[in-house]
N, C-alpha and C positions, 0 to 999 in steps of 0.2 A: 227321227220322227218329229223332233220338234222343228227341226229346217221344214218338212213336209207340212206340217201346220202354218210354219208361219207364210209358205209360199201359199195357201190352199186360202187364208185370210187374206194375203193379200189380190187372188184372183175373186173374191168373194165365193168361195167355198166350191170351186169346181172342181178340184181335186177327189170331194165327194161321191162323185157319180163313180170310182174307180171302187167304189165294196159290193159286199156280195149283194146283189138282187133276186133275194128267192123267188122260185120255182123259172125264172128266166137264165134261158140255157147261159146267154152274154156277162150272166151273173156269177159263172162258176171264176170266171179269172178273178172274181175278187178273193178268192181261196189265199190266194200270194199275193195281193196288194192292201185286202183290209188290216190287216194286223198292222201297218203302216200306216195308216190314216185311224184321224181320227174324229168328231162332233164337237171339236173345237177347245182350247186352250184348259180348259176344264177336266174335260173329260183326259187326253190327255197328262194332265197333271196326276189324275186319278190312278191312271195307271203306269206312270214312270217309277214309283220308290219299290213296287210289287216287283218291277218288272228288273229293274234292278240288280235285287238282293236275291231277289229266286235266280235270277237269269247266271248270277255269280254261284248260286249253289250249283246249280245244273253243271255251268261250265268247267265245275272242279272234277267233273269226272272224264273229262277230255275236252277237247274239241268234233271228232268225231262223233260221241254220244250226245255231244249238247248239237249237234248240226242234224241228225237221227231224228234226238226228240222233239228239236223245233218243227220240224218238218212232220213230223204223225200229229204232231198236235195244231199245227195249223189247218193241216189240213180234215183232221175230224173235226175242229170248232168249225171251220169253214162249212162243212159238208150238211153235219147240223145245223148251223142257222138257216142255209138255204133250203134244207128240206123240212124245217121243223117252224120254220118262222109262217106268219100267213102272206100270200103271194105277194108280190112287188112288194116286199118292206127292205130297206137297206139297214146292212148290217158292215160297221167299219168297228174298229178297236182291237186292242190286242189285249183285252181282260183275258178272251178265250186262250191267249198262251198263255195268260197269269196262271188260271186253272189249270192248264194244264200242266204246267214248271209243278205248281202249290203238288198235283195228286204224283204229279211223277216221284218227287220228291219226298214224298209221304208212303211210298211204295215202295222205292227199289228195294229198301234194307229188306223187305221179303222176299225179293228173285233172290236178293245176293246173298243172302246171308251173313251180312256183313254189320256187326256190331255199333260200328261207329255212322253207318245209313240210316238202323234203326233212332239211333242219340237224335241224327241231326230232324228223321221225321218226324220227331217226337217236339224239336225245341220250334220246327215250322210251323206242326200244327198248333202248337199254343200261343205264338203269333199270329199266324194267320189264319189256322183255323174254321171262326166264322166266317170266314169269306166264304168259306163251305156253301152258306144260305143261297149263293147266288146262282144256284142251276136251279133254285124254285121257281117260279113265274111269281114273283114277289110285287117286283119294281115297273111299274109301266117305265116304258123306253129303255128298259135293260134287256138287252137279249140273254137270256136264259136261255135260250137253246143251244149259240155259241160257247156259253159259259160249261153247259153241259156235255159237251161234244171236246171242249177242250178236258174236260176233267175225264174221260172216256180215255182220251188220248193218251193224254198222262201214263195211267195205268196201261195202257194199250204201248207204250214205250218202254215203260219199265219192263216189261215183261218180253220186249225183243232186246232190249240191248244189255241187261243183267243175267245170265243164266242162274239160275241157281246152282249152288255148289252142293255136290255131295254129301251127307253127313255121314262122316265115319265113325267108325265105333273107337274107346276108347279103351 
């Protein structure tokens, strides 16, 4: 992402026109290339240390599960902002995978039933947490509907790629 920034500054920001363009059918291809781009050096920055440290929790549970929920989660942030955003507005960043890592994360320990999922969603949300706020229409020029659509996701992944286990009696 940051090679893709720094080439997209040095074409003077044409790399841009490649994120989602709501309610424009040409807009759905940004589903797979906005999470990639980004509104510049800033923004960016914003969402590298999230993207990270979740991206590192996600991936401890495979690579097939973290390749699953990249993929439901890209593509319901995607899906959301183009259907929820108002017409022709562009929409690039990978917040909507932050949210969505943050809620998958904060979830699975209840497909799984697995003790040490519940610990870690526990120690996510107390870092991360607030970040919660940003599927409200809070921030002019934050897409909350992405943000929304990734946290959708989230959940929407934990819930295909953990089954829950059985509780047996004891």
């Amino acid at each position: 992402m940051w090679v893709l920034e720094a080439i997209d500054t040095i074409t003077f920001n044409m790399l841009d026109r490649f994120g989602i363009l709501s309610w424009h059918p040409d807009g759905l291809w940004g589903l797979f290339t906005a999470p990639w781009l980004h509104f510049g050096w800033q923004h960016l920055a914003n969402n590298s240390v999230p993207l990270l440290v979740l991206g590192f929790f996600v991936a401890l549970s495979g690579v097939r599960r973290w390749v699953i929920t990249t993929l439901v989660v890209a593509v319901t942030s995607g899906l959301a902002a183009w259907l929820l955003s108002p017409p022709n507005t562009m929409t690039l960043g990978a917040s909507g995978i932050v949210f969505g890592w943050l809620t998958y994360l904060l979830s699975r320990g209840w497909w799984s039933r697995d003790w040490k999922q519940v610990l870690l969603g526990v120690v996510v949300f107390v870092v991360y947490g607030s970040v919660l706020w940003g599927v409200l229409p809070t921030t002019p020029g934050v897409s909350w509907q992405g943000h929304l659509g990734g946290a959708v996701g989230g959940l929407l992944a934990a819930r295909l790629v953990h089954r829950a286990r059985p509780v047996t009696a004891r």
